[in-house]
VOPAGU-2260 file (C-alpha; in pm, 1 decimal, decimal comma):
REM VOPAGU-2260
SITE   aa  ch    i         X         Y         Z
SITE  UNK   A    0    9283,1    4671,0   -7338,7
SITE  UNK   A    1    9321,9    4282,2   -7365,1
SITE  UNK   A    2    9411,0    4221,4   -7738,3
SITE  UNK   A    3    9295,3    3829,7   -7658,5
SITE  UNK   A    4    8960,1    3979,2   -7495,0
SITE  UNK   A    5    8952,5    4221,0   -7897,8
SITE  UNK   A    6    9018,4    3895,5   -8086,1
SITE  UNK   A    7    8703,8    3726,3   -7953,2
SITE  UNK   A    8    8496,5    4018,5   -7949,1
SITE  UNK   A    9    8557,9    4059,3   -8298,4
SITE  UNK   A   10    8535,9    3693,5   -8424,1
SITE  UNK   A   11    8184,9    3719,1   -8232,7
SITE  UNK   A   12    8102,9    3971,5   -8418,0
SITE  UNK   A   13    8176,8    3866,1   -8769,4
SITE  UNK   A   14    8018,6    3512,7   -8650,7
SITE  UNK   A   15    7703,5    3659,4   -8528,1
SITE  UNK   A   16    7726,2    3375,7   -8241,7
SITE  UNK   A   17    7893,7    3283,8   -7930,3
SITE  UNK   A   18    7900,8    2934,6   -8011,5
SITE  UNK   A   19    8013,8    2983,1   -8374,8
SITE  UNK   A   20    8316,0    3208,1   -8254,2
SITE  UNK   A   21    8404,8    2938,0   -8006,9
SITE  UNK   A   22    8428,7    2709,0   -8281,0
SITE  UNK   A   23    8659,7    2956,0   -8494,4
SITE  UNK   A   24    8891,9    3013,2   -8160,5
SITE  UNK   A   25    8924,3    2702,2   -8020,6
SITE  UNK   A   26    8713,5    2790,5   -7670,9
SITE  UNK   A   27    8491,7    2680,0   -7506,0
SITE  UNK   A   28    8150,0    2897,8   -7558,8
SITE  UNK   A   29    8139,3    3015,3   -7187,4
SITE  UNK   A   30    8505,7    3100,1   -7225,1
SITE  UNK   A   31    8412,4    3343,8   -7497,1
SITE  UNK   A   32    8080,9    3431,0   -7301,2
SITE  UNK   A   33    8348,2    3515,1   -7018,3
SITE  UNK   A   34    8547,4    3712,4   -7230,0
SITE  UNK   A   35    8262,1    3946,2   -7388,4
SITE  UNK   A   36    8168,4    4037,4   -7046,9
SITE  UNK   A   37    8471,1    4148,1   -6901,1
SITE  UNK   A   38    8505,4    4327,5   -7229,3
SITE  UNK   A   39    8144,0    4450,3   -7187,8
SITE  UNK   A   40    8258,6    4534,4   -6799,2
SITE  UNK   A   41    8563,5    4717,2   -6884,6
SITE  UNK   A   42    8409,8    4953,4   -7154,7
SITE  UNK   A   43    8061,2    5007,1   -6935,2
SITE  UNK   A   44    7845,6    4930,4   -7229,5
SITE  UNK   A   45    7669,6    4638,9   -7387,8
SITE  UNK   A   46    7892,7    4513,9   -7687,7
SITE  UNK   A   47    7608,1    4236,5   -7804,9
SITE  UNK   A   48    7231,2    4211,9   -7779,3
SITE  UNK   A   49    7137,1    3789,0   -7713,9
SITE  UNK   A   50    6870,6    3658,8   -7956,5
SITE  UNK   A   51    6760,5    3294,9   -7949,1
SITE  UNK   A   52    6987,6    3238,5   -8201,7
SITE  UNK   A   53    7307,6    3403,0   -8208,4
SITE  UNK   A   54    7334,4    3799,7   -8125,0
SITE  UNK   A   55    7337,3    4119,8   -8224,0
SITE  UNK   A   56    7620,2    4402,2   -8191,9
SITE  UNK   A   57    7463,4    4754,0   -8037,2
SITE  UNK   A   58    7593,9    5016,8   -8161,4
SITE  UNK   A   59    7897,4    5065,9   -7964,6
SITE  UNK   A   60    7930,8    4698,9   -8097,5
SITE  UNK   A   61    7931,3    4803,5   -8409,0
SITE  UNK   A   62    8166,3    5078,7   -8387,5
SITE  UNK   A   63    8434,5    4916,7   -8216,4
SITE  UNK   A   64    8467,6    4616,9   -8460,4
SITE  UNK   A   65    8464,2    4914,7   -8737,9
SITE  UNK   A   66    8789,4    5015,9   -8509,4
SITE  UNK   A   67    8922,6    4719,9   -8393,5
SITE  UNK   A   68    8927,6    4478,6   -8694,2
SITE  UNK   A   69    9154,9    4638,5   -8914,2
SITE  UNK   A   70    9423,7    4668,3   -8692,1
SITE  UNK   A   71    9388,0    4317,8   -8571,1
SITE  UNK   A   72    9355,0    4217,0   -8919,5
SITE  UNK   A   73    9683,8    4359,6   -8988,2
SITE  UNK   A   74    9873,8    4201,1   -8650,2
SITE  UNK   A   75    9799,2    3889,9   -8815,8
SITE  UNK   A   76    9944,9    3974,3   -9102,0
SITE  UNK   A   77   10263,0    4063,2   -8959,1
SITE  UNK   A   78   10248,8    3720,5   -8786,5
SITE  UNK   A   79   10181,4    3492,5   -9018,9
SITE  UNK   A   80   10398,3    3681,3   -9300,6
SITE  UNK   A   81   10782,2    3638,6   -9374,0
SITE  UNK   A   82   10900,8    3590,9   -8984,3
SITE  UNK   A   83   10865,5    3207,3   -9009,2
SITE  UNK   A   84   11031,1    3031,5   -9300,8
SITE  UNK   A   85   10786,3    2738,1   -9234,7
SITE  UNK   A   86   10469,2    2988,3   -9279,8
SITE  UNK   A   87   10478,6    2928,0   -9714,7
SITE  UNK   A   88   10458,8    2545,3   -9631,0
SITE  UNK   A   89   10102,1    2556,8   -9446,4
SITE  UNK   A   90    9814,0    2399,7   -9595,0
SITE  UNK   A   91    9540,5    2522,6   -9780,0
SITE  UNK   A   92    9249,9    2369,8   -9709,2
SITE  UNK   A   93    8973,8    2398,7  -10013,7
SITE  UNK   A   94    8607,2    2319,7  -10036,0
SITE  UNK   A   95    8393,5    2380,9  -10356,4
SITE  UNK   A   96    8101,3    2169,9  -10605,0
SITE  UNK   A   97    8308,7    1887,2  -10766,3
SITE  UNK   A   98    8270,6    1936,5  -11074,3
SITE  UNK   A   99    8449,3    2324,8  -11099,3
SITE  UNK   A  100    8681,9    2258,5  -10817,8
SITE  UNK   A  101    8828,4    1928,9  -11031,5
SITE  UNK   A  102    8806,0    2100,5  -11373,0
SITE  UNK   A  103    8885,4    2483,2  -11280,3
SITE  UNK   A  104    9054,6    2505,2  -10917,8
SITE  UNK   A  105    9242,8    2232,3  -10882,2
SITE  UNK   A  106    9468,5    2249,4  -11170,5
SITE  UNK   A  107    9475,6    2595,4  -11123,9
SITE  UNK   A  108    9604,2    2597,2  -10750,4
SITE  UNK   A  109    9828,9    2267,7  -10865,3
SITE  UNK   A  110   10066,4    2543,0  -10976,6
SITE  UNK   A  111   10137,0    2683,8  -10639,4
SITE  UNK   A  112   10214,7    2337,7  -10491,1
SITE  UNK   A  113   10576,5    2300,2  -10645,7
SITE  UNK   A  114   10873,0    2455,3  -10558,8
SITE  UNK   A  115   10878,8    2784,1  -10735,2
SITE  UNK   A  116   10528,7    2824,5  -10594,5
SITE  UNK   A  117   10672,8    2798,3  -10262,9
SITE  UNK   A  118   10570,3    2465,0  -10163,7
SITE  UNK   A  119   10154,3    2502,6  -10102,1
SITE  UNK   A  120    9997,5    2199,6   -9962,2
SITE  UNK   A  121    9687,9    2139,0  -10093,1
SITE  UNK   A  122    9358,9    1984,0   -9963,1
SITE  UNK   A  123    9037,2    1977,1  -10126,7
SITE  UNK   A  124    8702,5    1870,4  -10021,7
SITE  UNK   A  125    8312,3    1861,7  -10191,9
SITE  UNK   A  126    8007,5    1952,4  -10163,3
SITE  UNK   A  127    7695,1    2138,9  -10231,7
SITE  UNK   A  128    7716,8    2571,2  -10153,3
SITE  UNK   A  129    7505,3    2542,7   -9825,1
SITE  UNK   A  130    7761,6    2240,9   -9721,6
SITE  UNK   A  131    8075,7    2427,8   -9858,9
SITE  UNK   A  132    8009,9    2773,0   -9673,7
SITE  UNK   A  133    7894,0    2608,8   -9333,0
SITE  UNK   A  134    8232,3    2444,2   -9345,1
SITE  UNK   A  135    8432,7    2720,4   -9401,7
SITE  UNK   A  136    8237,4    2940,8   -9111,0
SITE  UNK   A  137    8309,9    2650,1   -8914,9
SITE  UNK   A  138    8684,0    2633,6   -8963,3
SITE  UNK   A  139    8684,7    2350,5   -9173,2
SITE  UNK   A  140    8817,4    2516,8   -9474,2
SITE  UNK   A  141    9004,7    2821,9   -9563,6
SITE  UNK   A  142    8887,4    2896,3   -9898,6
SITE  UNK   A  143    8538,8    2752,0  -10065,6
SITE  UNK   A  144    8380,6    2826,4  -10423,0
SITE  UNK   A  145    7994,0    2889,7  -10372,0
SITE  UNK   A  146    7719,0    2951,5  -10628,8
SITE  UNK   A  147    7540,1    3165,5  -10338,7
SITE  UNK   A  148    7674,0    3481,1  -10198,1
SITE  UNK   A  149    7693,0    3441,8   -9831,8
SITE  UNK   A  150    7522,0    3667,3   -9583,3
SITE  UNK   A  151    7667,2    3837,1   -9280,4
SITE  UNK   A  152    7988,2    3963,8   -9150,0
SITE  UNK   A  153    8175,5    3631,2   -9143,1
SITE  UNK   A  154    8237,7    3547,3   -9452,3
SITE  UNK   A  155    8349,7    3772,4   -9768,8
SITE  UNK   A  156    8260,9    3689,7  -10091,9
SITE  UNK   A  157    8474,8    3788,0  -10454,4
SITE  UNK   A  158    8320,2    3725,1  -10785,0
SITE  UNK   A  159    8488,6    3486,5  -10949,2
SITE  UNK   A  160    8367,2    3415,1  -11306,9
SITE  UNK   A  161    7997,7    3330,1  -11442,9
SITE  UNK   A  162    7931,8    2969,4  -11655,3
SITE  UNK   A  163    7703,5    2958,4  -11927,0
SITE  UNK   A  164    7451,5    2708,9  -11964,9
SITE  UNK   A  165    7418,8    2510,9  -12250,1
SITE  UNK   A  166    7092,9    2276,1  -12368,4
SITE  UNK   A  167    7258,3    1945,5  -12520,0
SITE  UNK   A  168    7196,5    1645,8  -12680,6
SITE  UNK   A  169    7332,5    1308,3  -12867,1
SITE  UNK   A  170    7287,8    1410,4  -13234,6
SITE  UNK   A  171    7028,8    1119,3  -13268,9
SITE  UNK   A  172    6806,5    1329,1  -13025,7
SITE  UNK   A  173    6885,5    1654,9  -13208,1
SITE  UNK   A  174    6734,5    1464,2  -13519,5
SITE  UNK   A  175    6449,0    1420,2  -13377,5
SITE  UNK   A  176    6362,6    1745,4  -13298,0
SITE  UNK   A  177    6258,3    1973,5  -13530,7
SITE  UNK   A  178    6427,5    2306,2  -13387,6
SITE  UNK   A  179    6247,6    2546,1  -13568,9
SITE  UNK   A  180    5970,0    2480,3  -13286,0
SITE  UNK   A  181    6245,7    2610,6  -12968,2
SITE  UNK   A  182    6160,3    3010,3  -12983,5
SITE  UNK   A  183    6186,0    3142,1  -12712,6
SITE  UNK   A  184    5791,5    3073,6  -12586,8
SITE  UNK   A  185    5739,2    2681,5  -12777,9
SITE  UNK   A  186    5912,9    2426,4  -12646,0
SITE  UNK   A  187    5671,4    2087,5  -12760,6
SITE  UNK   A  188    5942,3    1981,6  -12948,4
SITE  UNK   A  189    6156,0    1868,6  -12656,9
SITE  UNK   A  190    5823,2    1768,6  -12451,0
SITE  UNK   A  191    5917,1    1351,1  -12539,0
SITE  UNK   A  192    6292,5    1382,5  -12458,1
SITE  UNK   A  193    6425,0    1182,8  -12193,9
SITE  UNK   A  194    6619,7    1439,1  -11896,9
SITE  UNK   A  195    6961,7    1354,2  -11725,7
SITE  UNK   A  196    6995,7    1600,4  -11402,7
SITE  UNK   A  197    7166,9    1556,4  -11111,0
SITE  UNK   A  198    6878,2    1594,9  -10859,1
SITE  UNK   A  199    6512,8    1519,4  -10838,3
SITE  UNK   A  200    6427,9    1852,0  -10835,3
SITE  UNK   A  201    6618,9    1908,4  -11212,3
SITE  UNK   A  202    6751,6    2253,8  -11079,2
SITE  UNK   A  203    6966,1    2301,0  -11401,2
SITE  UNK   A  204    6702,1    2216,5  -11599,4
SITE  UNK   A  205    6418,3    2471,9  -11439,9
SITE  UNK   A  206    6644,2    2729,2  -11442,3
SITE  UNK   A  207    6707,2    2719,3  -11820,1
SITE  UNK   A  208    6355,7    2654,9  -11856,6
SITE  UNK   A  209    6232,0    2934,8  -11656,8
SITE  UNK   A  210    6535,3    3175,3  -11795,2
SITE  UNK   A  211    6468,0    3106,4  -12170,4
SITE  UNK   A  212    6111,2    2927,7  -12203,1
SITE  UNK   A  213    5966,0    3116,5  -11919,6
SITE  UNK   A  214    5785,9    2771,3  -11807,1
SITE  UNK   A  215    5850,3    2465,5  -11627,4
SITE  UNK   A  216    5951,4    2127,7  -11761,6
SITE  UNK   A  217    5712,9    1911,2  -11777,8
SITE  UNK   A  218    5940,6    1584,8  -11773,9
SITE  UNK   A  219    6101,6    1415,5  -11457,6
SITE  UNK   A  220    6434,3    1308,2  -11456,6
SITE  UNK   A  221    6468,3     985,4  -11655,3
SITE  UNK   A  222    6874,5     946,1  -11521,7
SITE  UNK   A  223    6948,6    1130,5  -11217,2
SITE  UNK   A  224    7284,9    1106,0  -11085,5
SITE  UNK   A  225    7467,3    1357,2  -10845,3
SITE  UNK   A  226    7787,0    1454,3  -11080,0
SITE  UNK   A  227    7740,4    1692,8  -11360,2
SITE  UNK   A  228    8027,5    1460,3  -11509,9
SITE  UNK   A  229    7845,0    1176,0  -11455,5
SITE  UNK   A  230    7524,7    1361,0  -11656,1
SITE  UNK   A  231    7779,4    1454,1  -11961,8
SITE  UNK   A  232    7857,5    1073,3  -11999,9
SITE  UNK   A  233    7489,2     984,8  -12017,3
SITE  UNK   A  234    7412,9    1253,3  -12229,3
SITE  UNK   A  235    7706,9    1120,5  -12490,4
SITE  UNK   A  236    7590,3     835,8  -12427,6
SITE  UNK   A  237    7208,6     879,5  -12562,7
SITE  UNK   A  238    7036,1     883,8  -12264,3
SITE  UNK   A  239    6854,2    1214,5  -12333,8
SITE  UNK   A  240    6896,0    1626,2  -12259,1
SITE  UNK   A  241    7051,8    1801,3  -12016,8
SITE  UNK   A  242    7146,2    2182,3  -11952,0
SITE  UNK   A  243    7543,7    2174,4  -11857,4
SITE  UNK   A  244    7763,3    2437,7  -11784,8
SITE  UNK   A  245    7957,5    2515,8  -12165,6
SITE  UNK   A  246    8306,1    2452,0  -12001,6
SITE  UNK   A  247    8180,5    2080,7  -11913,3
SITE  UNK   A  248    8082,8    2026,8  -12229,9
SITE  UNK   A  249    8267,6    2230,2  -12422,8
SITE  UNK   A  250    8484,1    1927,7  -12567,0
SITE  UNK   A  251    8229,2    1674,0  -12624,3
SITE  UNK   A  252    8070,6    1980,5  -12861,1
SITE  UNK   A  253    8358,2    2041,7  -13060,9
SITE  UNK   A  254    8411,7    1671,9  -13129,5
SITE  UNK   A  255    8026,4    1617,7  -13199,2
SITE  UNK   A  256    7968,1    1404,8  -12896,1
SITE  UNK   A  257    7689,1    1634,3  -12838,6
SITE  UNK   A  258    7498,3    1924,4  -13013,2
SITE  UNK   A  259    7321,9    2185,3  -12877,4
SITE  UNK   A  260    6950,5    2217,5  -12924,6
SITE  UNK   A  261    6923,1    2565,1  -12837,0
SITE  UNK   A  262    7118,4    2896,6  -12896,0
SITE  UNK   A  263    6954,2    3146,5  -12733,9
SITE  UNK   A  264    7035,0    3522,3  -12760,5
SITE  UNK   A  265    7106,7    3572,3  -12360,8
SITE  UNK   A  266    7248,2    3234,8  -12246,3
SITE  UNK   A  267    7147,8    3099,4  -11845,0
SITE  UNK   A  268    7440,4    3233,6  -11643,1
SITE  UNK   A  269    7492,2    3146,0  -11299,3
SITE  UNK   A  270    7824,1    3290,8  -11088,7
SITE  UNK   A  271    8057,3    3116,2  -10838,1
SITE  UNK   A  272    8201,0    3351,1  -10589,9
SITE  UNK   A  273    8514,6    3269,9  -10385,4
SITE  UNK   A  274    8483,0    3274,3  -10043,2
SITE  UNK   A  275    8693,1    3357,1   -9702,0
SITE  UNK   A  276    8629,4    3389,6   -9313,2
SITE  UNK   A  277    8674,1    3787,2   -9280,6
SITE  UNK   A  278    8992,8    3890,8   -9202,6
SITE  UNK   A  279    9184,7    3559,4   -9307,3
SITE  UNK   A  280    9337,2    3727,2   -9586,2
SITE  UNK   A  281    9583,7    3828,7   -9394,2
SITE  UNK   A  282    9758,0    3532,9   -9400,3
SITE  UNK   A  283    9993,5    3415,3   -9673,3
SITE  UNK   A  284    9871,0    3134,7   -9790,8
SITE  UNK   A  285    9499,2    3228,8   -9781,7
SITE  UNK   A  286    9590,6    3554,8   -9985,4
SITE  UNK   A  287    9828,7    3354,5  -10219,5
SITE  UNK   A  288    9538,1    3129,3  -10370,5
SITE  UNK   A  289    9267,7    3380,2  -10354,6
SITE  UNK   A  290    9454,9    3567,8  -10582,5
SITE  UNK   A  291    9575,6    3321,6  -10809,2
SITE  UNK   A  292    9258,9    3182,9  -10901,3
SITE  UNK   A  293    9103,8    3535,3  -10913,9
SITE  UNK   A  294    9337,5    3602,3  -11175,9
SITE  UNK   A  295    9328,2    3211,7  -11350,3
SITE  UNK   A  296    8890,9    3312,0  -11367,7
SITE  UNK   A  297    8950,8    3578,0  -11609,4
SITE  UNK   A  298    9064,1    3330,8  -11874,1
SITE  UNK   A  299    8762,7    3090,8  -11809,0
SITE  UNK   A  300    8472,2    3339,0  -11851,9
């Protein structure tokens, strides 16, 4: 059997798409189309069912890629590992929310880029989870850091670590606030403050709200800007509350820059997970930086 003809049969089937796997392998969707069928003709069975969008393995789908992926999984690996000296200088290309990328990632992957870390390149890009995870199922990136666990075969997901959400303030606004009122069920007391989010929609702010109050804020955003590091400044700076992860703002609470309003007895979590295109862990450079900041995340929980 056609190892080529195995390679797109299984990237089809982890993409869930003809025109996705084309993407992935460089072809032309009816050159993978082409491909399933003579795989499809050779066996004597359907390998996919088409849908309107994307398809569906049968069950002999199924049970092939349960045979087939492991081993090709592991021809890669021999490939890309040890039998070309120029394999430990390929690029890693990164995609994850700007704020933990800048503060956690990147100076954690910074390590690898020297010369007793073999000589990494490094490439980062931004953006949101739906932006970060459609890039890396496209290709775009090898590695991304998503607050939402992706679904389907493509892409595999690792925990990484879980941020704690903090309610903060400018002491002058603390002041004001008489925090004997912030049980778990009263909230009036922060009713009048001004709110710094990063989006319309105050998603930081709801969740806490909804996690500790059990209610919704009444207030719209007063400052909205799209960097959580862009909030913290406003927030030092007077402007009002905000709910920030604690490693953000960890600093500007130790010096007094901020205070928080409210301690409660199970803090807002929220998890990043790190994510890869199934199977790409076979190569070096992939599996070099997964683990590495796998292992840097259990020092920043």
């Amino acid at each position: 059997m056609d190892l080529a003809l195995l390679r797109t049969f299984v990237t089809v089937h982890r993409a869930g798409s003809f025109t996705r796997a084309a993407a992935l392998l460089g072809l032309s969707q009816p050159a993978v189309t082409s491909q399933i069928r003579t795989l499809e003709r050779q066996l004597g069975r359907p390998l996919f069912l088409r849908q309107a969008r994307g398809v569906t393995p049968t069950s002999v789908g199924d049970e092939l890629a349960h045979k087939a992926a492991p081993h090709l999984d592991a021809l890669v690996e021999i490939a890309e590992s040890g039998l070309d000296d120029e394999s430990s200088l390929r690029t890693l290309h990164l995609a994850g929310p700007p704020e933990f990328t800048a503060e956690r990632a990147l100076p954690a992957l910074t390590e690898l880029t020297g010369q007793d870390g073999q000589g990494l390149a490094l490439r980062a890009s931004f953006g949101n989870a739906d932006e970060v995870l459609e890039g890396l199922s496209a290709g775009h990136h090898d590695l991304a850091i998503s607050t939402a666990r992706p679904r389907g075969a493509l892409l595999t997901a690792s925990p990484l670590c879980d941020e704690e959400h903090v309610l903060i303030a400018a002491p002058r606004w603390a002041e004001e606030i008489d925090s004997v009122t912030l049980c778990e069920k009263d909230v009036p007391a922060l009713e009048n403050v001004p709110v710094v989010e990063v989006h319309e929609s105050l998603p930081f702010v709801s969740r806490y709200w909804a996690s500790v109050f059990d209610s919704r804020p009444t207030a719209s955003g007063t400052v909205v800007v799209p960097d959580l590091r862009a909030v913290l400044a406003c927030v030092v700076a007077g402007a009002g509350l905000a709910v920030l992860p604690r490693y953000l703002c960890a600093d500007a609470l130790e010096r007094g820059d901020v205070v928080a309003l409210h301690e409660p007895p199970v803090p807002p979590l929220r998890t990043y997970f790190l994510v890869v295109r199934t199977g790409t862990l076979a190569m070096p450079n992939i599996a070099r930086a997964h683990e590495w900041l796998l292992r840097a995340a259990s020092d920043w929980c």
